[in-house]
C-alpha positions, 0 to 999 in steps of 0.5 A: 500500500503506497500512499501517494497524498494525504488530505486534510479537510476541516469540514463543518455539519450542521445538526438537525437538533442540538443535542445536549449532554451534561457537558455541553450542547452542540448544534453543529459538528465541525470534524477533520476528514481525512482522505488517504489517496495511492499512487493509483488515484484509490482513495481510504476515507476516516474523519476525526471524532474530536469536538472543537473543545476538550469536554468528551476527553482532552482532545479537540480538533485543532490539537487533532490537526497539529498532531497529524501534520507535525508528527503523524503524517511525516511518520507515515510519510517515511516508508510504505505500509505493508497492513493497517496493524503496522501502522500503530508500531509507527507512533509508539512513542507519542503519548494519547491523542488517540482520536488523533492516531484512529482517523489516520488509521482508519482511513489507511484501512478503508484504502487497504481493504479497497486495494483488496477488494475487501468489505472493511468487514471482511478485512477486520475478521466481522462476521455480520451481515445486519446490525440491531440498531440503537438511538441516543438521545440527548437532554430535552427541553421538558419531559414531554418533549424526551416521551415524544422523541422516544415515541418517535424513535420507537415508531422508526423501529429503534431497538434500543434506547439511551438517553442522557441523564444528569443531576437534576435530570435523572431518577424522575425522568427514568422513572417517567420513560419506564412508566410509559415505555414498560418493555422497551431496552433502556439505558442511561448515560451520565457523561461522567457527570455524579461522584462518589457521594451520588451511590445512593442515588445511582442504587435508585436507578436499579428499580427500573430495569436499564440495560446498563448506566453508561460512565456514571463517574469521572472520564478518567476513573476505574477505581470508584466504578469498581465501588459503585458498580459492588454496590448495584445490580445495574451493569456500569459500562465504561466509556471515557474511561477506557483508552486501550486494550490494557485499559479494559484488562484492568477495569475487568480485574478490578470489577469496574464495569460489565460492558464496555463501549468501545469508540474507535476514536476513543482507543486509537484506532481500529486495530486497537478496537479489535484487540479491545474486543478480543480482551473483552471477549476472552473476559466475558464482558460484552461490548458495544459501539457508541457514536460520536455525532458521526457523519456518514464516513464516521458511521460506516467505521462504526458498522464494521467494527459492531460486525465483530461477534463480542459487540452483543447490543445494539449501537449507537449507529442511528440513521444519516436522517437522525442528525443530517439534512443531508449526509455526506455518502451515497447511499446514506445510512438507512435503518429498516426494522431497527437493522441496519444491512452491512454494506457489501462494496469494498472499504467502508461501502458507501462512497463519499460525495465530492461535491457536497464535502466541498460545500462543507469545507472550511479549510484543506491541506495537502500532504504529499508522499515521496 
């Protein structure tokens, strides 16, 4: 695999609905997209999950843009890379910057898998052929408005549902959905948004029967989540907690979580994704994929990597229409039956529009290969 460029776009979407967490709220996604181009003119297509500021993990997109035109890139500029699972060996010696690392290298498998006439799927060892899909929610105006949009999501044929909670936007609001959807897959997710000093009222949560309490500690924790989670019935599942395969080796040990979400931005990449899992696997700890307000070239990593056999719920991986007026691929991604089909063209399976990426780009650079 000779790569011959490397494009860097900033390339600004424009959400449908903000969609607020407990750290912030965001009504548009500016991202890096990453296109790696070879000698032929084949293109490998990735983008930076990384939000403008440091809420979700210490990383941001300009920090991502550094990194990868004053370290990663001459790195990878320096000999030709026989497999993607080469690559991480490369920048060893560069501390985190994981979302940083994970767009340069999935856009190198997208370009490998391309070059072999390989699904992405079939390039990583995935042994699906549809996905069971899930919906995140983010924190409504009012209950009414929270029952509406899961009514709404539920009627599209969502089979699982999470929604974000925080103090004062917690056991009362669960409490309510559960009354009025009795049946239905729910988890919460707190954005590490409670403490220690909140058991008590996390302990209150397992009266409803959620599928799992997502990162209800701090974004670097292990330690309290193995106290909190001693003390409930309630799967924890680690997210920014979780950066590594070795990471997920200790919260295991230590009894910190259940399940575990892995984001191919969050560990660095899709190898490390797939040693994750494998960890996990072994361990008997189920997994599942998370979203981070992907366009259609984010989501379409996000199937692939939920096609591996240990990813056993539902992902976050809702329909181009839940956050777009219009994505970025053709076709976009679509949901029938709350399934969506894993593509069958090589690399990611669908195929990125020129036209409408240049519409959104506020900014390119060109980083050409020997």
């Amino acid at each position: 695999m000779r790569i011959d460029r490397i494009i860097l776009r900033h390339v600004s979407m424009d959400l449908i609905h903000p969609f607020k967490t407990s750290f912030g709220t965001m009504r548009n996604k500016p991202f890096i997209l990453v296109e790696a181009v070879d000698r032929d003119g084949i293109s490998g297509w990735a983008e930076s999950v990384a939000f403008p500021e440091p809420s979700y993990n210490e990383e941001t997109l300009k920090t991502n843009w550094h990194l990868m035109e004053q370290f990663l890139i001459p790195l990878l500029q320096q000999s030709a890379i026989g497999h993607p699972n080469e690559i991480s060996a490369r920048w060893r010696h560069i501390r985190g910057n994981y979302m940083a690392k994970s767009a340069l290298e999935s856009a190198c498998w997208d370009l490998y898998s391309k070059l072999n006439g390989l699904t992405l799927t079939e390039a990583i060892g995935g042994n699906k052929r549809e996905l069971d899909v899930g919906v995140s929610i983010g924190i409504q105006a009012s209950l009414t408005e929270l029952l509406e949009k899961i009514e709404s999501n539920l009627a599209k044929g969502y089979k699982r549902i999470k929604i974000k909670i925080m103090p004062g936007w917690d056991i009362d609001i669960v409490e309510a959905v559960r009354l009025r959807f009795p049946q239905i897959a729910l988890m919460v997710d707190a954005n590490s948004a409670y403490s220690l000093g909140d058991i008590d009222r996390l302990k209150k949560l397992d009266e409803y029967g959620l599928t799992m309490i997502e990162q209800p500690f701090a974004y670097n924790d292990m330690v309290d989540h193995s106290v909190l989670q001693k003390q409930i019935a309630t799967p924890v599942c680690l997210d920014e907690s979780i950066h590594s395969s070795e990471d997920a080796r200790k919260a295991i040990e230590l009894g910190s979580c259940r399940i575990i979400n892995i984001k191919i931005g969050r560990v660095g990449g899709i190898a490390e994704s797939i040693r994750l899992h494998d960890v996990c696997h072994k361990a008997g700890i189920p997994v599942w994929c998370g979203g981070m307000l992907e366009s259609g070239i984010g989501r379409a990593h996000n199937i692939a990597i939920s096609t591996l056999p240990n990813f056993m719920f539902p992902g976050d991986t809702a329909a181009s229409s839940n956050y777009w007026s219009e994505d970025i691929i053709e076709p976009e991604v679509t949901i029938q039956d709350g399934v969506i089909r894993v593509p069958e063209r090589p690399g990611i399976g669908f195929e990125p529009v020129i036209r409408r990426i240049r519409d959104r780009t506020l900014y390119e650079q060109v980083f050409q290969f020997n």
